[in-house]
N, CA, C and O atoms as CSV, one atom per row, in Angstrom:
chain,resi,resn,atom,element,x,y,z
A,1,UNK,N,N,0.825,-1.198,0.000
A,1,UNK,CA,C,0.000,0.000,0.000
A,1,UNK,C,C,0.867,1.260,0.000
A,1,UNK,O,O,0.428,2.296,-0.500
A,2,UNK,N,N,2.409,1.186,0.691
A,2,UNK,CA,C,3.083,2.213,0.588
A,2,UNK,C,C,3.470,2.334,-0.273
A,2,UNK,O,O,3.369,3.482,-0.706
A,3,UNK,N,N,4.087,1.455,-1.049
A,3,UNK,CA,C,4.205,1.967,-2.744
A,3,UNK,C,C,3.798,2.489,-3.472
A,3,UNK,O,O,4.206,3.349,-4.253
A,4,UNK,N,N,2.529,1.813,-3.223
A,4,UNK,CA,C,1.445,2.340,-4.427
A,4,UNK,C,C,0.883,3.913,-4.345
A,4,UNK,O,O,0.484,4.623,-5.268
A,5,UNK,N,N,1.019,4.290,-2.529
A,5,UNK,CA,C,0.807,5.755,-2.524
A,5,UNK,C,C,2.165,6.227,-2.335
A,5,UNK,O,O,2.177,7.334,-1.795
A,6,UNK,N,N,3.247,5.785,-2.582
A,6,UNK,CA,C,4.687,6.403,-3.139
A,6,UNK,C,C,4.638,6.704,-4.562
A,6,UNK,O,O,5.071,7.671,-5.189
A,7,UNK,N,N,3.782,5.270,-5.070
A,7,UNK,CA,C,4.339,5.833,-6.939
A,7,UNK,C,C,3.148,6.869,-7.568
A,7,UNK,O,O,3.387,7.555,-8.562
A,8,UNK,N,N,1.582,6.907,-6.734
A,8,UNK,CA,C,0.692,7.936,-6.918
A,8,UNK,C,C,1.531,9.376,-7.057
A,8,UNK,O,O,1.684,9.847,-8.183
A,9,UNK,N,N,2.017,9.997,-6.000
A,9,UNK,CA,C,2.320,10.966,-5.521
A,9,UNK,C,C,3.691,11.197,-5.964
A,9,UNK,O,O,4.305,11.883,-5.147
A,10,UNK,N,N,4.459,10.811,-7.109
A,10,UNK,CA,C,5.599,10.822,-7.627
A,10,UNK,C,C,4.630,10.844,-9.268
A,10,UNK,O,O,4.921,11.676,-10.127
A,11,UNK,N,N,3.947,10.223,-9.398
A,11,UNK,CA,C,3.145,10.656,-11.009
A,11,UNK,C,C,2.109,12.233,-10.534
A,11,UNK,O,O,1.855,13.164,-11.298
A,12,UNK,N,N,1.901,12.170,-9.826
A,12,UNK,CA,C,0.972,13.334,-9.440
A,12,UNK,C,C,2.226,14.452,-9.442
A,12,UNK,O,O,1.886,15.503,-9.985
A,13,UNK,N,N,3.575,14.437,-8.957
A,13,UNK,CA,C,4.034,15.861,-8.902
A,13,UNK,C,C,4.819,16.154,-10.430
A,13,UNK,O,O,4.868,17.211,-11.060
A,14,UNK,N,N,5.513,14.571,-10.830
A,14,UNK,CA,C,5.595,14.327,-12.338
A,14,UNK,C,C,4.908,15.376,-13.291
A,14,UNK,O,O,5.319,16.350,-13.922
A,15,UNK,N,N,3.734,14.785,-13.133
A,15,UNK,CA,C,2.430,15.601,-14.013
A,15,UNK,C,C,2.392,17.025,-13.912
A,15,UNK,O,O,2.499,17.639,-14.973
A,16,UNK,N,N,2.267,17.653,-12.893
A,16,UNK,CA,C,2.142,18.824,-12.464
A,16,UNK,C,C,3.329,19.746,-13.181
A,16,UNK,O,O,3.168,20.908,-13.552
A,17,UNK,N,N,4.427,19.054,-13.281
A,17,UNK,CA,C,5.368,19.743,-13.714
A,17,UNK,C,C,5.999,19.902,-15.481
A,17,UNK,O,O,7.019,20.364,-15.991
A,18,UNK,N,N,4.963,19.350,-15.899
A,18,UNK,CA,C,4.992,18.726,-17.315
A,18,UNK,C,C,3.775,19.347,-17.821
A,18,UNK,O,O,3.264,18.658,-18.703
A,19,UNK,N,N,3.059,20.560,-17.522
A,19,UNK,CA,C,2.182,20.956,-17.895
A,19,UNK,C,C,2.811,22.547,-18.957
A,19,UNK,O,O,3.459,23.501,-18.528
A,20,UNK,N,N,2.539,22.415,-19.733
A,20,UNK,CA,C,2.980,23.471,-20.835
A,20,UNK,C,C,2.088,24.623,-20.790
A,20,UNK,O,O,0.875,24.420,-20.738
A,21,UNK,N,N,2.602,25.937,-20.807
A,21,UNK,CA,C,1.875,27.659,-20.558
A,21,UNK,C,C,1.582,28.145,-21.945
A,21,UNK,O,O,2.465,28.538,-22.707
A,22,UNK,N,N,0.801,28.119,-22.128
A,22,UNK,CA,C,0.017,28.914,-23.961
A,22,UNK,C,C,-0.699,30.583,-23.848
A,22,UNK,O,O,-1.629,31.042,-23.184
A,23,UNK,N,N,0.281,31.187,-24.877
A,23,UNK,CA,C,-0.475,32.232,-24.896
A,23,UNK,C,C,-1.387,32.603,-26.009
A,23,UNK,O,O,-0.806,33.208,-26.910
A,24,UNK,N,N,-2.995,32.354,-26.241
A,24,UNK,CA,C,-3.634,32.493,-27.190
A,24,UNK,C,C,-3.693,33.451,-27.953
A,24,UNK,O,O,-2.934,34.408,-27.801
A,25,UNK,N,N,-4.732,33.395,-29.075
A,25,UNK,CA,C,-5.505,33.979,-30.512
A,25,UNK,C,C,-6.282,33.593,-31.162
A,25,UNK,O,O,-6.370,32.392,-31.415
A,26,UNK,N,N,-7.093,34.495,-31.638
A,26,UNK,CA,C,-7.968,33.619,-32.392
A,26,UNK,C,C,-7.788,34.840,-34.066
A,26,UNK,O,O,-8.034,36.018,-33.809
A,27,UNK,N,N,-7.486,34.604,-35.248
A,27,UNK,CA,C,-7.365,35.176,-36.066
A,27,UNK,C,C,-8.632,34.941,-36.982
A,27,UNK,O,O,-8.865,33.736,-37.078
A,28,UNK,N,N,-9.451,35.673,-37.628
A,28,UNK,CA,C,-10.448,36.079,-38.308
A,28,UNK,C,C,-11.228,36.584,-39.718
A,28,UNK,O,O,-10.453,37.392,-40.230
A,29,UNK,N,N,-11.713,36.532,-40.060
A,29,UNK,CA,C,-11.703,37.353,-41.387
A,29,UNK,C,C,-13.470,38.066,-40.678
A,29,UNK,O,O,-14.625,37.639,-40.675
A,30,UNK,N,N,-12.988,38.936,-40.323
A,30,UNK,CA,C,-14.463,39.653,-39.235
A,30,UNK,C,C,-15.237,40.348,-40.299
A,30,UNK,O,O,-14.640,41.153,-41.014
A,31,UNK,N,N,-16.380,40.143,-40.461
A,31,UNK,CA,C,-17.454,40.710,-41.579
A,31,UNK,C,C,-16.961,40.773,-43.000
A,31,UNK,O,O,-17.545,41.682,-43.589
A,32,UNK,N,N,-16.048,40.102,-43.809
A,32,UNK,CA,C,-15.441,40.068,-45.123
A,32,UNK,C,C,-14.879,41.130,-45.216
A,32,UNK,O,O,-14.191,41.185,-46.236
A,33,UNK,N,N,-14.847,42.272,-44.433
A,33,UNK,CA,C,-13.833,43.880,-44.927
A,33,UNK,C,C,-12.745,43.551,-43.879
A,33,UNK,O,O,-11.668,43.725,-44.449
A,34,UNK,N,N,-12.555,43.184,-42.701
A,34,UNK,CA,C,-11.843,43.637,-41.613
A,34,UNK,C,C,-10.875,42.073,-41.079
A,34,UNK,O,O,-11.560,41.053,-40.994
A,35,UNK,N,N,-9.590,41.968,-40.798
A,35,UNK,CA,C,-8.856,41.128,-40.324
A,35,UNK,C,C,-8.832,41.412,-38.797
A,35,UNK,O,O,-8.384,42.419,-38.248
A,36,UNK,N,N,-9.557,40.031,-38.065
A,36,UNK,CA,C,-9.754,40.623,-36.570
A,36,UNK,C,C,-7.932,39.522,-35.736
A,36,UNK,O,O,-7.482,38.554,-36.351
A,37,UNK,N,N,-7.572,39.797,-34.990
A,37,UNK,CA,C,-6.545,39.624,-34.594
A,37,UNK,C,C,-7.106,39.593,-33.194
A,37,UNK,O,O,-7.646,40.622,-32.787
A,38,UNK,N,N,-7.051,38.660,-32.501
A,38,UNK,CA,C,-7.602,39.189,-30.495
A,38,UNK,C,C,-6.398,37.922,-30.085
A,38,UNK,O,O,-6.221,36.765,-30.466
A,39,UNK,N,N,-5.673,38.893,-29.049
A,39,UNK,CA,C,-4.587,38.257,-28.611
A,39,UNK,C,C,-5.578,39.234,-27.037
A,39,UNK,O,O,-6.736,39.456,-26.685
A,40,UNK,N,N,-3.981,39.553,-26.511
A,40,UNK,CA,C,-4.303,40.293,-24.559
A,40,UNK,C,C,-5.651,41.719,-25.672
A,40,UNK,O,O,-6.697,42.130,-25.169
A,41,UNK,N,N,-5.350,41.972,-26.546
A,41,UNK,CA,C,-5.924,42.941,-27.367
A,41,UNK,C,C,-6.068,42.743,-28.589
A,41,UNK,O,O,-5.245,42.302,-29.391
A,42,UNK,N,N,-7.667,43.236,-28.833
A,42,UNK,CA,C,-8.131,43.205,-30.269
A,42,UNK,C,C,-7.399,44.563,-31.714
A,42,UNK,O,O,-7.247,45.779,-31.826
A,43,UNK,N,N,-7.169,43.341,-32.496
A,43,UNK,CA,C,-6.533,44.423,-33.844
A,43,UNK,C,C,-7.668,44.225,-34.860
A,43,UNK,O,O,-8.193,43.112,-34.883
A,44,UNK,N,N,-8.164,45.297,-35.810
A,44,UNK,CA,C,-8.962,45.171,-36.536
A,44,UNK,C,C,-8.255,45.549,-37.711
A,44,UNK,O,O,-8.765,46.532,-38.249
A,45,UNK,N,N,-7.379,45.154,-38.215
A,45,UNK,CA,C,-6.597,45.958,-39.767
A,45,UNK,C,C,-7.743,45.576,-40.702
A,45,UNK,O,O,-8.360,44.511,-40.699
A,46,UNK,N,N,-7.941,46.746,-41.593
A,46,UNK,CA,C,-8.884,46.643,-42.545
A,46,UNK,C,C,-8.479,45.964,-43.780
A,46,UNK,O,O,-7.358,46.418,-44.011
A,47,UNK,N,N,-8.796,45.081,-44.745
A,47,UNK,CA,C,-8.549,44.475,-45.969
A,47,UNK,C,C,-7.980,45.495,-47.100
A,47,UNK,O,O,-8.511,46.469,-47.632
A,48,UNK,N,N,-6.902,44.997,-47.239
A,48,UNK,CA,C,-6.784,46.142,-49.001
A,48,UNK,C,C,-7.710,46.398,-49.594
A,48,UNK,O,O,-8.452,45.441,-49.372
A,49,UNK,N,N,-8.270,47.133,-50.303
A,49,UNK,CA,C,-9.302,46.964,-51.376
A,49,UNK,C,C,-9.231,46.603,-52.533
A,49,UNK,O,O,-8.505,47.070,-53.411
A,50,UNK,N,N,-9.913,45.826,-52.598
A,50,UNK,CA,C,-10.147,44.825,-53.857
A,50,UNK,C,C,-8.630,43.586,-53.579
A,50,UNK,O,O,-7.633,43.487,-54.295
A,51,UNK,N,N,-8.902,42.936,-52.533
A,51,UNK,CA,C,-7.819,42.335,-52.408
A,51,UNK,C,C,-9.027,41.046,-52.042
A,51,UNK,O,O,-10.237,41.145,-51.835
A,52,UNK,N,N,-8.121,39.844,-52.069
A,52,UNK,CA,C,-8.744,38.622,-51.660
A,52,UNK,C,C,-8.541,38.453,-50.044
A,52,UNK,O,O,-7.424,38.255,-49.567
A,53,UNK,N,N,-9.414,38.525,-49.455
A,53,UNK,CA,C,-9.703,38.764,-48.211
A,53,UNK,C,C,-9.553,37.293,-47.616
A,53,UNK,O,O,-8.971,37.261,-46.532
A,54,UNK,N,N,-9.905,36.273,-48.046
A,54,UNK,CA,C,-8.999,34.872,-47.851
A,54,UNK,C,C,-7.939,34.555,-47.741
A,54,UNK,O,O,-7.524,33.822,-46.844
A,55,UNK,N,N,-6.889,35.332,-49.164
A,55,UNK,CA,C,-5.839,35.010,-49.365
A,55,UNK,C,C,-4.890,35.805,-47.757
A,55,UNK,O,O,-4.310,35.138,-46.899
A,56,UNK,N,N,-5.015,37.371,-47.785
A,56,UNK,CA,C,-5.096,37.923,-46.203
A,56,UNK,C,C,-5.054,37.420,-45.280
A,56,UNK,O,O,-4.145,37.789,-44.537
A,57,UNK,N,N,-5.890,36.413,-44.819
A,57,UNK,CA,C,-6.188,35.838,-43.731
A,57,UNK,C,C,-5.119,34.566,-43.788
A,57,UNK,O,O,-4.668,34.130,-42.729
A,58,UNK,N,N,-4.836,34.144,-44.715
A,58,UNK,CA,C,-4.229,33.113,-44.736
A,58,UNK,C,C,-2.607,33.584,-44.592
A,58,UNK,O,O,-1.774,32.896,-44.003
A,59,UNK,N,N,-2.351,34.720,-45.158
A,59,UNK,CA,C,-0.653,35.082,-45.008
A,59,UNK,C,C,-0.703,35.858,-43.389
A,59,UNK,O,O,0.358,36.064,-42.800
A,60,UNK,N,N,-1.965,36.227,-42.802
A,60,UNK,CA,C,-1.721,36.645,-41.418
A,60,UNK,C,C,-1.043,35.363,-40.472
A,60,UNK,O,O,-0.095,35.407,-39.687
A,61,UNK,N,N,-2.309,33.697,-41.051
A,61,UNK,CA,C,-1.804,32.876,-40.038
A,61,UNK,C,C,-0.195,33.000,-40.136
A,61,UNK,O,O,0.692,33.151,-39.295
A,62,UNK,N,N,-0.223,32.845,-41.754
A,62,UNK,CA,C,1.384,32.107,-42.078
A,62,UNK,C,C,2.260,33.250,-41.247
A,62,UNK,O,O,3.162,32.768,-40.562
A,63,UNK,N,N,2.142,34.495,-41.215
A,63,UNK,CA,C,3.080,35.431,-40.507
A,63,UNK,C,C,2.910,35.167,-38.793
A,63,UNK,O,O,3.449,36.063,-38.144
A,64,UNK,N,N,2.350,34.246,-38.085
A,64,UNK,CA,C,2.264,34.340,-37.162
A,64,UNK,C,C,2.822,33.024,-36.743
A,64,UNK,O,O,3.387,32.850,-35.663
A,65,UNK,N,N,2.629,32.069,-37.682
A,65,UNK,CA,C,3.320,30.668,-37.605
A,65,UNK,C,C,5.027,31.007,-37.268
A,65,UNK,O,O,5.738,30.469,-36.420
A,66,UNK,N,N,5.448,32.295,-38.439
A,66,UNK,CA,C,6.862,31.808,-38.251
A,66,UNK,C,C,7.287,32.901,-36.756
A,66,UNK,O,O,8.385,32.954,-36.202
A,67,UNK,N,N,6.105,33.630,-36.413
A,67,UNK,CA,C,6.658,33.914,-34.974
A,67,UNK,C,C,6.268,33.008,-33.898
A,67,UNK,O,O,5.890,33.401,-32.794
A,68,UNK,N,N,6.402,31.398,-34.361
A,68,UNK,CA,C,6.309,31.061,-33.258
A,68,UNK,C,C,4.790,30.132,-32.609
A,68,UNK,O,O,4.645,29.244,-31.769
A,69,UNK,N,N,3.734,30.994,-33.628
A,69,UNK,CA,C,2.407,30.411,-33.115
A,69,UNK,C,C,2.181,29.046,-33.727
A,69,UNK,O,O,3.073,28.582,-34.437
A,70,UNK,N,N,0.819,28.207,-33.471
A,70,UNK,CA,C,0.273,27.380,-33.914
A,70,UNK,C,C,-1.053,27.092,-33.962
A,70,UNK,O,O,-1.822,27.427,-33.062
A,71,UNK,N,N,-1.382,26.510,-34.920
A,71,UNK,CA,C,-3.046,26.438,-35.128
A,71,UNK,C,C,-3.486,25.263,-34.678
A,71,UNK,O,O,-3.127,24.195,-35.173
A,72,UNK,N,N,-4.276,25.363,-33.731
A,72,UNK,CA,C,-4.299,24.416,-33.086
A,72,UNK,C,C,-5.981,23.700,-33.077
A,72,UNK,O,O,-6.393,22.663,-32.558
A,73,UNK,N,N,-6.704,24.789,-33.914
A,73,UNK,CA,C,-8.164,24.361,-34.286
A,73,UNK,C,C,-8.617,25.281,-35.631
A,73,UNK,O,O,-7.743,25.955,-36.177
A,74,UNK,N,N,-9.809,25.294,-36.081
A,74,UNK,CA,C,-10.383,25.903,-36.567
A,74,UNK,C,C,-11.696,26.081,-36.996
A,74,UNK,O,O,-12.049,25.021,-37.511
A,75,UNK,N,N,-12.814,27.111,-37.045
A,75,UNK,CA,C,-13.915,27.033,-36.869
A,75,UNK,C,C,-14.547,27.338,-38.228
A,75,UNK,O,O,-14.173,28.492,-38.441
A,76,UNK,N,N,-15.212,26.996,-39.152
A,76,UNK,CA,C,-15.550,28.066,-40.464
A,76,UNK,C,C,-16.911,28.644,-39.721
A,76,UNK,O,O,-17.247,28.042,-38.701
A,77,UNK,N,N,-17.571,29.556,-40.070
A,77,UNK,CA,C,-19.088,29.578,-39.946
A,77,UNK,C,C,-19.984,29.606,-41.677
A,77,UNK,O,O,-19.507,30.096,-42.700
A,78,UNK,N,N,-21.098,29.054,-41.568
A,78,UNK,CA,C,-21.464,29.194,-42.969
A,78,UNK,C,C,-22.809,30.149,-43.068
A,78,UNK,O,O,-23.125,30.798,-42.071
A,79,UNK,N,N,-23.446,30.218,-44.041
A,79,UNK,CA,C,-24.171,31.046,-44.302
A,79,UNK,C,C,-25.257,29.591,-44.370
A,79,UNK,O,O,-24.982,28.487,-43.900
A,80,UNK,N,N,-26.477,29.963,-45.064
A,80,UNK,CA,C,-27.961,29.156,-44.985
A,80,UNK,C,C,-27.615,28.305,-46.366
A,80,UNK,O,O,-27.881,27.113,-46.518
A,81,UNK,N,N,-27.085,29.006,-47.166
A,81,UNK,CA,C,-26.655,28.374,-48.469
A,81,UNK,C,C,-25.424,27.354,-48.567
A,81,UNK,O,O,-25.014,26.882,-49.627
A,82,UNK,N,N,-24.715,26.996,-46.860
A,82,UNK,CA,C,-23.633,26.160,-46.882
A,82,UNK,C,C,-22.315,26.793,-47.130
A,82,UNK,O,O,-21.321,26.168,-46.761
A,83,UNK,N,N,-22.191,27.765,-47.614
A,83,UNK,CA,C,-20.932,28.623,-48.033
A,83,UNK,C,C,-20.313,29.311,-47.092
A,83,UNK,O,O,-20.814,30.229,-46.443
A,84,UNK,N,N,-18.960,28.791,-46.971
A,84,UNK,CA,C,-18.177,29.169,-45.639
A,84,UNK,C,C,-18.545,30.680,-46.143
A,84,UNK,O,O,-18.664,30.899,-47.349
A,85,UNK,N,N,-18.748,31.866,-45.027
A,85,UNK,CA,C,-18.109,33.467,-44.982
A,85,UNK,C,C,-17.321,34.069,-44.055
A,85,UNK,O,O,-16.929,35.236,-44.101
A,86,UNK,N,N,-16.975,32.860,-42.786
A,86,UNK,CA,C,-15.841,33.676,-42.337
A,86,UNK,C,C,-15.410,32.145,-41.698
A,86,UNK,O,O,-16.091,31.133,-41.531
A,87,UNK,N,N,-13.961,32.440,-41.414
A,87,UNK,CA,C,-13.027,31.437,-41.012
A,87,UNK,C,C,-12.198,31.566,-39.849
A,87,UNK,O,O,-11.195,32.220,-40.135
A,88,UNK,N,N,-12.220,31.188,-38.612
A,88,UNK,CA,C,-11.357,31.264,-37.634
A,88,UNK,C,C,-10.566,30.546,-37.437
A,88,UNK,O,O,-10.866,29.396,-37.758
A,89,UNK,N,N,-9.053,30.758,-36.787
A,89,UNK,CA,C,-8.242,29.862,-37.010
A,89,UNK,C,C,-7.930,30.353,-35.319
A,89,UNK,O,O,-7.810,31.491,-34.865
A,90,UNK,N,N,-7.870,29.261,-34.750
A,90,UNK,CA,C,-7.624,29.130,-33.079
A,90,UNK,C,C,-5.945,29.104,-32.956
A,90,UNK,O,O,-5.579,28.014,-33.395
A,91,UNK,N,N,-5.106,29.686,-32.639
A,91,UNK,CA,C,-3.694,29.510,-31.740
A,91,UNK,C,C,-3.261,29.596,-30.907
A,91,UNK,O,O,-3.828,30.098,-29.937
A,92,UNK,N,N,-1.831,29.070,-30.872
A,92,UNK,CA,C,-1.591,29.135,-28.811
A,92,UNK,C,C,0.064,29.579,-29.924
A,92,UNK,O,O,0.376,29.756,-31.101
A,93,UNK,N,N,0.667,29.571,-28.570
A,93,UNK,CA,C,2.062,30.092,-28.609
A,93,UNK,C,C,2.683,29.669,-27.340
A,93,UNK,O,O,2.037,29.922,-26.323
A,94,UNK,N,N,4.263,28.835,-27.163
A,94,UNK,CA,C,4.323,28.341,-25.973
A,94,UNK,C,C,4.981,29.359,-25.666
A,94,UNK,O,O,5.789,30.046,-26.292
A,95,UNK,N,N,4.412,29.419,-24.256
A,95,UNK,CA,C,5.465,30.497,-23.172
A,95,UNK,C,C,6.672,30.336,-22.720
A,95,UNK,O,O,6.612,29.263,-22.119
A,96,UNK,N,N,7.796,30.761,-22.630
A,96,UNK,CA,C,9.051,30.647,-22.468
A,96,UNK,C,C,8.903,30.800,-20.706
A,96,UNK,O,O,8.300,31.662,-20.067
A,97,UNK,N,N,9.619,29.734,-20.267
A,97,UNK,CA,C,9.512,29.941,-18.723
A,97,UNK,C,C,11.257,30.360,-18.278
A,97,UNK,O,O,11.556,30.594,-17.107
């Protein structure tokens, strides 16, 4: 019985210490004009005009990948007609301890 609550309490502090710190985002294509960015704070950069507002969204993830982030989900929402109109892409970023 002492073992077994020796080797509990040696995986229990194990664990505890093996837990990884993420700092989130969620990146956006907010109403088809606006690139929403919400980290500690929301960025709203507006779309070029006449630019592909997909293509945008997609070089934001990629610029955020090589600082480091990762996509770690993603949500589309669709319209009644089935057609994605906006796309969220969920990230974390590990924290440097």
């Amino acid at each position: 019985m002492t073992l077994l609550t020796a080797l509990f309490f040696f995986g229990l502090l194990v664990g505890l210490q093996a837990q990884d710190k993420y700092e989130y985002a969620i990146v956006s294509n907010f109403d088809l004009t606006r690139l929403c960015v919400i980290k500690h704070t929301a960025e709203y950069p507006t779309f070029p005009k006449g630019s592909d507002n997909w293509g945008e969204l997609t070089k934001k993830v990629e610029e955020m990948n090589k600082e480091g982030w990762e996509v770690y989900n993603t949500a589309p929402t669709f319209n009644s007609y089935g057609t994605v109109i906006q796309e969220h892409y969920y990230m974390r970023r590990k924290l440097k301890e």
